[in-house]
C-alpha positions as CSV (number, residue, x, y, z in Angstrom):
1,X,-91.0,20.2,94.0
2,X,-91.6,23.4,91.7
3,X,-88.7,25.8,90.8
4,X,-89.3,29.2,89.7
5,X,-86.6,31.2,87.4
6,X,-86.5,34.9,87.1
7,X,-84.8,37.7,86.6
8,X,-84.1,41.4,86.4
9,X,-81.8,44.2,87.4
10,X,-83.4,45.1,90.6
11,X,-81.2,48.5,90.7
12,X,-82.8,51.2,92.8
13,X,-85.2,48.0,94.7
14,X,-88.4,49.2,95.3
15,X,-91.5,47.7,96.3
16,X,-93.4,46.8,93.3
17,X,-90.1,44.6,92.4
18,X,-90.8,43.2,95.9
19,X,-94.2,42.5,94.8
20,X,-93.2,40.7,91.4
21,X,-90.6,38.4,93.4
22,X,-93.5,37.6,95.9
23,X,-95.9,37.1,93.0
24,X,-93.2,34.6,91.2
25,X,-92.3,32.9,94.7
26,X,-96.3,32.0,94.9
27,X,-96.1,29.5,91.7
28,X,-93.0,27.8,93.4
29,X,-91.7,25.8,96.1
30,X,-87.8,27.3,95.3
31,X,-87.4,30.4,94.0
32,X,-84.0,31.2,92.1
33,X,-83.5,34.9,90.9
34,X,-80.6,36.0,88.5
35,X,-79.7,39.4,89.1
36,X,-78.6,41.6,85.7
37,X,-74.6,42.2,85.9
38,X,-73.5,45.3,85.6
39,X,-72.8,45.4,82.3
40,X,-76.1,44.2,81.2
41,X,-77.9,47.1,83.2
42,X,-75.6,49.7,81.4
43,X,-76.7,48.2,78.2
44,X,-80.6,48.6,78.8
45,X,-80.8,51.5,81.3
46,X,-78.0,53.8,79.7
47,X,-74.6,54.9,80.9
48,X,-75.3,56.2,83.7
49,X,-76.9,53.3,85.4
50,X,-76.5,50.8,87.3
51,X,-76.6,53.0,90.4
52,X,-76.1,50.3,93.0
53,X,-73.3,47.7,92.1
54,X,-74.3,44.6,91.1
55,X,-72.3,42.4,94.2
56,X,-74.6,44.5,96.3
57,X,-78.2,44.2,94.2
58,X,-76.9,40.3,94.4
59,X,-76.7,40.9,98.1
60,X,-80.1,42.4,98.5
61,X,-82.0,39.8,96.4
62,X,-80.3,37.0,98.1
63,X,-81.3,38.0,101.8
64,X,-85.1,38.4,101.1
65,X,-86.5,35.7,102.5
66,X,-88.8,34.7,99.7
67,X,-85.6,34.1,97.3
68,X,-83.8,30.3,97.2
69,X,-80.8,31.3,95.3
70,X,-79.5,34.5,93.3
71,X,-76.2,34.9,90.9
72,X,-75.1,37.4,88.8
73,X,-76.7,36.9,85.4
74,X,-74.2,38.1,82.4
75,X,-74.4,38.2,78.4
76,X,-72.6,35.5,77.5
77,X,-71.2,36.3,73.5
């Protein structure tokens, strides 16, 4: 069995994020996606982002039916 690892901050989910996470799912039997924390969005998409919470995004990308697993990926210093 094959598992996939990705990741990304998935704020504002659109479809061509749906078609990345379909495209990754399709080189793997389990498909685990770590969602950017807040904190980490802020950092690479400015101040005023993340628009939706990340407990939410975490929510979304969990529930898709193509995703194994999702957590909350965070910088660790």
């Amino acid at each position: 069995m094959i598992t996939g690892l990705t990741s990304g901050c998935f704020d504002l989910f659109h479809f061509s994020h749906l078609l990345y996470l379909q495209r990754c799912r399709s080189h793997c039997d389990r498909l685990i996606v770590g969602v950017d924390s807040d904190e980490l969005v802020k950092k690479s998409k400015g101040v005023l982002r993340p628009i939706i919470p990340e407990n939410e995004r975490l929510e979304l990308i969990a529930n898709l039916g193509i995703v194994h697993k999702a957590f909350i990926l965070k910088q660790v210093e």
